[in-house]
Wavefront OBJ file of the C-alpha trace (Angstrom):
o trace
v 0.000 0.000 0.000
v 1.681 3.282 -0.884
v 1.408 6.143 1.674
v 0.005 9.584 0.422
v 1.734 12.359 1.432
v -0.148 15.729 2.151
v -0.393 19.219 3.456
v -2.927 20.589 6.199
v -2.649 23.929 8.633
v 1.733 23.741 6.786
v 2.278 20.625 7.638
v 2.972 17.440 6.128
v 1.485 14.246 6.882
v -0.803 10.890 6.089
v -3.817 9.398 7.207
v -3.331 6.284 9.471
v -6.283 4.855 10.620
v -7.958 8.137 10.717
v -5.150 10.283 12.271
v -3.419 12.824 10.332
v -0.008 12.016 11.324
v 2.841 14.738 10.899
v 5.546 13.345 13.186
v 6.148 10.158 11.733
v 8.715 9.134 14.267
v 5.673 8.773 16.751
v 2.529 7.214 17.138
v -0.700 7.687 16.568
v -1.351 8.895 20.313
v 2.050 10.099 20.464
v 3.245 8.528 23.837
v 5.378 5.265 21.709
v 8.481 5.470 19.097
v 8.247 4.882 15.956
v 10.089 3.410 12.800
v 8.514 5.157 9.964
v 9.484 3.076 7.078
v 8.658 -0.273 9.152
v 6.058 0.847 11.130
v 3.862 3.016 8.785
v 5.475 2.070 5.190
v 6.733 5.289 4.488
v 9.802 5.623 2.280
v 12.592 6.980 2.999
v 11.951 9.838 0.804
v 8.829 10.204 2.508
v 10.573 10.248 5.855
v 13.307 13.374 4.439
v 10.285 15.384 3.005
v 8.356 15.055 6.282
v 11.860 15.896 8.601
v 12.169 18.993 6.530
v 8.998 20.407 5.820
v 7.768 19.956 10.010
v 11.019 20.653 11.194
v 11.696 17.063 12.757
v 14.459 15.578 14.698
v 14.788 12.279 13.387
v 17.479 11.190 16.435
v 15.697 12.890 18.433
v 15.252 10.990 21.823
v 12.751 11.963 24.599
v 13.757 12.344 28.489
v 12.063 9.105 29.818
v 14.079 7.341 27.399
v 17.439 8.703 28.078
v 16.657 8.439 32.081
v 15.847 4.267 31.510
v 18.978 4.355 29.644
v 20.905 5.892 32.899
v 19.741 3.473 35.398
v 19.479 0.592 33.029
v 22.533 1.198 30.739
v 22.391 -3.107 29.490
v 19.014 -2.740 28.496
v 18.190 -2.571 24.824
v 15.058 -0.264 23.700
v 15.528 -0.497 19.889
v 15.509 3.200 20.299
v 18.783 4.271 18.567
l 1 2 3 4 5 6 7 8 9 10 11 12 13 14 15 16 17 18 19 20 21 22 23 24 25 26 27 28 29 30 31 32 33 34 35 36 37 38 39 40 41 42 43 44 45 46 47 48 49 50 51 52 53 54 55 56 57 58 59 60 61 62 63 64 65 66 67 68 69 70 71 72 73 74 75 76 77 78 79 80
């Protein structure tokens, strides 16, 4: 299935399962990590346009992450 790209309110984004999705490093409710290209099927051109047009961090790691990391430095996320 091939992902559609499009723009609302200058952003960039798709449609999965009725969410208009413009950080595609996240999830739908925003609270999990993502894999776009594995996760949602985007491409990696996909991925660039949407890093560059919303301003996106793609190595970008939140605080709770990098804190479980500290205290549990053998543990293994799949994060990086």
């Amino acid at each position: 299935m091939s992902i559609k790209l499009y723009k609302t309110d200058n952003k960039l984004g798709f449609d999965y399962h009725g969410t208009f999705i413009t950080d595609c490093f996240e999830s739908e409710c925003g609270r999990f990590l993502m894999n776009p290209i594995k996760d949602y099927g985007l491409t990696q051109k996909q991925v660039d346009e949407m890093v560059k047009v919303n301003g996106l961090e793609e190595d970008e790691e939140d605080e709770d992450s990098k804190d479980f990391k500290r205290i549990f430095p053998e543990a293994d996320l799949g994060l990086e």
